[in-house]
N, C-alpha and C positions, 0 to 999 in steps of 0.2 A: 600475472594478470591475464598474459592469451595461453593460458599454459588450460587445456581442458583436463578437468578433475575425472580420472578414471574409478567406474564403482569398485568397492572392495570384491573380490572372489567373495562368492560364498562357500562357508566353510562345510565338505563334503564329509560327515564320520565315516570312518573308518569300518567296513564290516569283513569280518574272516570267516569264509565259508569252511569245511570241513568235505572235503570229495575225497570218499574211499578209492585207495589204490587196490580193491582189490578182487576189481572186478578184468575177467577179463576182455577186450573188444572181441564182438561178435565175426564169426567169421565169414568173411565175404560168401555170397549164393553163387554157387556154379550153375548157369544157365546148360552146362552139357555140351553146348555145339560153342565148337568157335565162332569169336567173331569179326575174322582175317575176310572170310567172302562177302561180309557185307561193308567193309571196309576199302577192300579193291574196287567195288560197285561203285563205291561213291567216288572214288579218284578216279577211276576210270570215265564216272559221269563230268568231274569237275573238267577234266582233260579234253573231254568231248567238246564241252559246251566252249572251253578257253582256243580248240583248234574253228570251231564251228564262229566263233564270232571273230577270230582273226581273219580263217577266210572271207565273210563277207564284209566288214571291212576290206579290204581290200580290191575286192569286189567293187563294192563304193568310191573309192578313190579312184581306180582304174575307169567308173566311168563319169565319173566326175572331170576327169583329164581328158579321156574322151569329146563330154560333152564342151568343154573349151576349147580345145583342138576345131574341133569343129566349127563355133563360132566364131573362131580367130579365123577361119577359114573360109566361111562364109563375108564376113567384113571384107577380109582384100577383096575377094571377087566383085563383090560388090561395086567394091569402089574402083576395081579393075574396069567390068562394065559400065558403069558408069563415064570413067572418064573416056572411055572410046566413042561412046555414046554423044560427049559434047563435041567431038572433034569434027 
């Protein structure tokens, strides 16, 4: 009764193609130049960009630390003056 009625597959014929074996694959185009230097290029750039954005990260964090350092440092004083100031 809750059991949902699934539709039949429809029935796919069957069709047999015929591909001659007797051809042979073409064979691949030698462009002449290697292409080992345009391959270093690119690792060399990926490497560049992976040291180039680790440094500046880094960069960011250090003054990010900074920039708290400083506020934490700014507050006591603050409050340093201040409490001499009520005395």
């Amino acid at each position: 009764m809750f059991r949902p009625k699934l539709p039949d597959a429809p029935h796919v014929p069957s069709i047999t193609m015929h591909i001659p074996q007797d051809h042979a694959p073409a064979p691949a185009h030698s462009a002449g130049r290697p292409i080992t230097p345009f391959v270093s290029v690119g690792v060399g750039a990926v490497v560049a960009v992976v040291v180039v954005g680790v440094v500046l990260t880094a960069l960011l964090a250090a003054v990010a630390v900074s920039a708290i350092s400083v506020a934490v440092a700014a507050v006591v004083l603050r409050s340093l003056v201040s409490s001499t100031n009520k005395r």
